[in-house]
C-alpha positions as protocol buffer text, in pm:
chain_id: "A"
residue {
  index: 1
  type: UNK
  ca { x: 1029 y: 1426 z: 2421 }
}
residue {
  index: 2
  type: UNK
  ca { x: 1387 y: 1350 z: 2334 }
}
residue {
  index: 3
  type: UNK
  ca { x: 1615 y: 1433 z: 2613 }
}
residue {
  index: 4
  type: UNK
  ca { x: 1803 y: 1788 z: 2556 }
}
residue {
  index: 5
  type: UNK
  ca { x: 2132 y: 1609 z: 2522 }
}
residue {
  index: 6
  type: UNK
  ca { x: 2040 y: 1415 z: 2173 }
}
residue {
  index: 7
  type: UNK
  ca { x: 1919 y: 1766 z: 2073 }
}
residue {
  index: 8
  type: UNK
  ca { x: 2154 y: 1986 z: 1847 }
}
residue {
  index: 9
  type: UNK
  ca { x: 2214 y: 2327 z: 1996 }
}
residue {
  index: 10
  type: UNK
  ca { x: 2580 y: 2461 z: 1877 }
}
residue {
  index: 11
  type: UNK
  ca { x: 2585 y: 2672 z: 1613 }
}
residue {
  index: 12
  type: UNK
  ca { x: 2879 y: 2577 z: 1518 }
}
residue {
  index: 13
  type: UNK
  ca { x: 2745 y: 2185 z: 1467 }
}
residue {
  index: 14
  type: UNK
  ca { x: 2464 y: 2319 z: 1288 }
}
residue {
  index: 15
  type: UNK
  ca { x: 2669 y: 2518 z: 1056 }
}
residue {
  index: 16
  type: UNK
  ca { x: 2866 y: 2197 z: 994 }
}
residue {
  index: 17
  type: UNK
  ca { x: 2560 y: 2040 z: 923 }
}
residue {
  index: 18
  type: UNK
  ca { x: 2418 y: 2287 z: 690 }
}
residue {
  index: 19
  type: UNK
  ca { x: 2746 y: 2234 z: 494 }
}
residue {
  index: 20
  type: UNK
  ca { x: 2716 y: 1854 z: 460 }
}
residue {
  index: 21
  type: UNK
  ca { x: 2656 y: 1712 z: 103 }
}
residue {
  index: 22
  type: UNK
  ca { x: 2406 y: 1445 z: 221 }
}
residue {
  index: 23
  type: UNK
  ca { x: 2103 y: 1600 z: 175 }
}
residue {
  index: 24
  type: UNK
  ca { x: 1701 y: 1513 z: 48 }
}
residue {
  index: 25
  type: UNK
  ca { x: 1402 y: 1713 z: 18 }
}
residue {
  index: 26
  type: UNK
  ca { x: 1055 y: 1639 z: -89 }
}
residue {
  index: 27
  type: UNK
  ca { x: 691 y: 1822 z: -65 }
}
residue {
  index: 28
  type: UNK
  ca { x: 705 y: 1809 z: 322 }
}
residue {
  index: 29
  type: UNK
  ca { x: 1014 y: 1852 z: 457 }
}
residue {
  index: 30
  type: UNK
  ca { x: 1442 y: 1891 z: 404 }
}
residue {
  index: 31
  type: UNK
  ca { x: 1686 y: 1642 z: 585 }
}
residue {
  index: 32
  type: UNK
  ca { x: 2056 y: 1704 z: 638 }
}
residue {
  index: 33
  type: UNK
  ca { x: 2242 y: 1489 z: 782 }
}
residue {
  index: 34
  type: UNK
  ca { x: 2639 y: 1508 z: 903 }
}
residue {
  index: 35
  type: UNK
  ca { x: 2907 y: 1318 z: 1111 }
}
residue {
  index: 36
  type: UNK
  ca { x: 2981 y: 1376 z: 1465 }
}
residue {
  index: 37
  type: UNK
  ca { x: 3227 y: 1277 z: 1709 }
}
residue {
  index: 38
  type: UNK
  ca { x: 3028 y: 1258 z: 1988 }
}
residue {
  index: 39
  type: UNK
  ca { x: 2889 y: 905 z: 1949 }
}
residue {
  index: 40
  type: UNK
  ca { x: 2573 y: 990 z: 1998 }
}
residue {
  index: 41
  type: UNK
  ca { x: 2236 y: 1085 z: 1798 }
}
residue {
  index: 42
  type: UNK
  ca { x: 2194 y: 1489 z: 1797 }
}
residue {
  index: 43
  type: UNK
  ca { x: 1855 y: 1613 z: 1610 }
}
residue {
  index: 44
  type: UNK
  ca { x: 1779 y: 1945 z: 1523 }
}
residue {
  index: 45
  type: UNK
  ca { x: 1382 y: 2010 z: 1425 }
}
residue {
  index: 46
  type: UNK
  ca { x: 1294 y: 2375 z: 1233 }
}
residue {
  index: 47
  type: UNK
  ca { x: 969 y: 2492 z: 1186 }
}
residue {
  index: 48
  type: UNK
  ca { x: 958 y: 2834 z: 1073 }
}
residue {
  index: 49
  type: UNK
  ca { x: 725 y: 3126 z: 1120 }
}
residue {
  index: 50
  type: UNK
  ca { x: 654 y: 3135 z: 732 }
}
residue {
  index: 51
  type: UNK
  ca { x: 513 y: 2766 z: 763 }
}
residue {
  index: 52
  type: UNK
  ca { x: 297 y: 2858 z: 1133 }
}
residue {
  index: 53
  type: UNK
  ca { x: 273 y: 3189 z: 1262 }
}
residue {
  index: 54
  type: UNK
  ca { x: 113 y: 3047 z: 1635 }
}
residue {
  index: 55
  type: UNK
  ca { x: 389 y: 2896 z: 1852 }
}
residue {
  index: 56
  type: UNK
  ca { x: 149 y: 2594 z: 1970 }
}
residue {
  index: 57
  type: UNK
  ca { x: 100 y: 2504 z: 1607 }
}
residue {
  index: 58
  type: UNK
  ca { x: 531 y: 2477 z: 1551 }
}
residue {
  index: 59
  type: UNK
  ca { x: 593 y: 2349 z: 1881 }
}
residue {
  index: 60
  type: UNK
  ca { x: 271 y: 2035 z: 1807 }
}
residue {
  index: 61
  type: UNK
  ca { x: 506 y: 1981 z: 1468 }
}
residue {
  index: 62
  type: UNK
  ca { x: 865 y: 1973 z: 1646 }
}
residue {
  index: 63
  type: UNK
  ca { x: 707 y: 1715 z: 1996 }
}
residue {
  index: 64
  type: UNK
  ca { x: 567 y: 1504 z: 1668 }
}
residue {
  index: 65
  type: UNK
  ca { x: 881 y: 1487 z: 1545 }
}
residue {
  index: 66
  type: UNK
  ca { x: 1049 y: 1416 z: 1829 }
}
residue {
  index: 67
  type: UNK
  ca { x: 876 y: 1170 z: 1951 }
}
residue {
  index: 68
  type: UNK
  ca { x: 928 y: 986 z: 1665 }
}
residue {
  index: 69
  type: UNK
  ca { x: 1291 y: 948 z: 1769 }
}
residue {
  index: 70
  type: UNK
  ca { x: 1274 y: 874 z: 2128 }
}
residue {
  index: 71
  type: UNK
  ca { x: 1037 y: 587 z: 2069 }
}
residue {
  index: 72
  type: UNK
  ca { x: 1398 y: 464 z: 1839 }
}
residue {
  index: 73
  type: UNK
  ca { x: 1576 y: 592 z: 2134 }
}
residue {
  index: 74
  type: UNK
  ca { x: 1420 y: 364 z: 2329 }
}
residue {
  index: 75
  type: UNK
  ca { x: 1461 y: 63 z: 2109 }
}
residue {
  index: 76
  type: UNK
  ca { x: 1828 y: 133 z: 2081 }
}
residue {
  index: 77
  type: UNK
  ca { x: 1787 y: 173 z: 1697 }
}
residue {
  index: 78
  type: UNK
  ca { x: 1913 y: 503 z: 1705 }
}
residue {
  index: 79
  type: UNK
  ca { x: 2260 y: 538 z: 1475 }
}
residue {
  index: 80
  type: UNK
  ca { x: 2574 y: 709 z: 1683 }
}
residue {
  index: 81
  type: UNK
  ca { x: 2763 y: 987 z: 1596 }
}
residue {
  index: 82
  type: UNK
  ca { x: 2489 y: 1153 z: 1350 }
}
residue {
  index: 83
  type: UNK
  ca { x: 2355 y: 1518 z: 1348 }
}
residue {
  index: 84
  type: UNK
  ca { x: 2024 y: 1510 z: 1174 }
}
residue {
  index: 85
  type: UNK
  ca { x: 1871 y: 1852 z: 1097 }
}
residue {
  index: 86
  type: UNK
  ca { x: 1446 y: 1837 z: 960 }
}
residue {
  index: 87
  type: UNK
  ca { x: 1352 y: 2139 z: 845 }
}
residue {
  index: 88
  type: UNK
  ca { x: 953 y: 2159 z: 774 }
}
residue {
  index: 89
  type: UNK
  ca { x: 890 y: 2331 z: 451 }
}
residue {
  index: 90
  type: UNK
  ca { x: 472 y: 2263 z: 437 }
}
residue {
  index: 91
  type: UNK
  ca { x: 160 y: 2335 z: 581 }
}
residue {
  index: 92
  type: UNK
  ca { x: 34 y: 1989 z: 525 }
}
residue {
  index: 93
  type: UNK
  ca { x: 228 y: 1867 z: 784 }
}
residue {
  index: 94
  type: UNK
  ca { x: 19 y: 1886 z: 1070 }
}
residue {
  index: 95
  type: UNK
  ca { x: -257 y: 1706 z: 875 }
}
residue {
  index: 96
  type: UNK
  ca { x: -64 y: 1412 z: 867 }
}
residue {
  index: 97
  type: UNK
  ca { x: -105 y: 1145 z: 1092 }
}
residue {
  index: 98
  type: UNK
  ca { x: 155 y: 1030 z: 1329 }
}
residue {
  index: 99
  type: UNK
  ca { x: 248 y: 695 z: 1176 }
}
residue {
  index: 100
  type: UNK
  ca { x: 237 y: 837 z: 803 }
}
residue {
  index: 101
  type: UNK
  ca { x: 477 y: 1138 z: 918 }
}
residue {
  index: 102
  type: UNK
  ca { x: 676 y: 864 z: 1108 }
}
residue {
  index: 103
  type: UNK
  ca { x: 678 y: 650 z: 781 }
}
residue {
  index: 104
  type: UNK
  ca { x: 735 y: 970 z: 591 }
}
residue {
  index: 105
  type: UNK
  ca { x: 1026 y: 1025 z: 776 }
}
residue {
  index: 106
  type: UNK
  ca { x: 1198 y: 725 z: 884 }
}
residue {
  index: 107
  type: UNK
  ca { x: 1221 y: 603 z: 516 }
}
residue {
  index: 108
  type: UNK
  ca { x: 1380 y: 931 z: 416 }
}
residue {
  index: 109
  type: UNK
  ca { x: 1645 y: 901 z: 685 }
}
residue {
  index: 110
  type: UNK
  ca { x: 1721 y: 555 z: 603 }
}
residue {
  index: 111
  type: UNK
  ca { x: 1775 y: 634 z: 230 }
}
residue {
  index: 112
  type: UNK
  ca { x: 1982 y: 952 z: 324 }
}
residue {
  index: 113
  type: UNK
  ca { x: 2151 y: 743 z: 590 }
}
residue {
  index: 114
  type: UNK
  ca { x: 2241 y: 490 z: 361 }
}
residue {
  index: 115
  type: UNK
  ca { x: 2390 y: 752 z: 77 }
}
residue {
  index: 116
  type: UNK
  ca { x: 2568 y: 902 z: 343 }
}
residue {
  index: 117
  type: UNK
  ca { x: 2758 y: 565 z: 416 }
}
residue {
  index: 118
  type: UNK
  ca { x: 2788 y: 507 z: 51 }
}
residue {
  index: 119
  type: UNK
  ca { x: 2969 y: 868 z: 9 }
}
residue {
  index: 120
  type: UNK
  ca { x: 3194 y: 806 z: 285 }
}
residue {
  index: 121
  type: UNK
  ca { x: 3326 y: 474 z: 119 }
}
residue {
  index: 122
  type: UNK
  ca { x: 3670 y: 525 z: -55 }
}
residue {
  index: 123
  type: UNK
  ca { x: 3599 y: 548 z: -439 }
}
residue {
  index: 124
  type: UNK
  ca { x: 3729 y: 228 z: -525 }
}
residue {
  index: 125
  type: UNK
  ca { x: 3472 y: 64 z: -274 }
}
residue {
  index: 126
  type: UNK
  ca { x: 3161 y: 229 z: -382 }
}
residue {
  index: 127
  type: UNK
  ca { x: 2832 y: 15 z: -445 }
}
residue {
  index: 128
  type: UNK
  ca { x: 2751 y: 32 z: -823 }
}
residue {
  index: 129
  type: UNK
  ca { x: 2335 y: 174 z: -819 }
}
């Protein structure tokens, strides 16, 4: 599991978060992704009741998901000073296997990563696509 300091709890970060502009969905799952000032990698993983109604089936989805990370976190390929928020929007999830949901995921987060540096480039500095 990731430790409980690289996981976001404040509302008021997830708020912040929920505000950003750097965003991506697909058939699986929603990524946010904001700016902090702590230097250091905060995730937030939702799995709602609507998606699993048994606790063991949510909780299965969010130590996936985690796990995912710390295995970065051990690498030291983590990025600082990120809140990441993954909110699970299908069933189908749990059907995945580990290395296509880790696939499925770190790709996303590298593209919305990447857009996220991109946006915070002054407009005269911007990448053309």
């Amino acid at each position: 599991m990731l430790p409980k300091k690289n996981r976001l709890v404040k509302e008021i970060d997830i708020q912040k978060a929920f505000r950003t502009k750097s965003q991506m969905h697909d058939n699986y799952f929603g990524l946010r992704l904001s700016k902090n000032n702590l230097n250091k990698f905060m995730l937030l993983v939702i799995v709602g009741k609507k998606i699993y109604k048994k606790a063991n089936k949510r909780n299965l989805i969010r130590r996936r998901v985690h796990s995912i990370f710390e295995g970065l976190k051990a690498k030291n390929q983590l990025p600082l000073s990120i809140n990441l928020i993954i909110q699970i929007k299908s069933k189908e999830v749990i059907n995945l296997d580990y290395n296509d949901l880790k696939n499925n995921i770190l790709t996303k987060t590298s593209k919305l990563y990447q857009k996220s540096l991109q946006e915070s480039l002054p407009s005269r500095h911007k990448m053309p696509k």
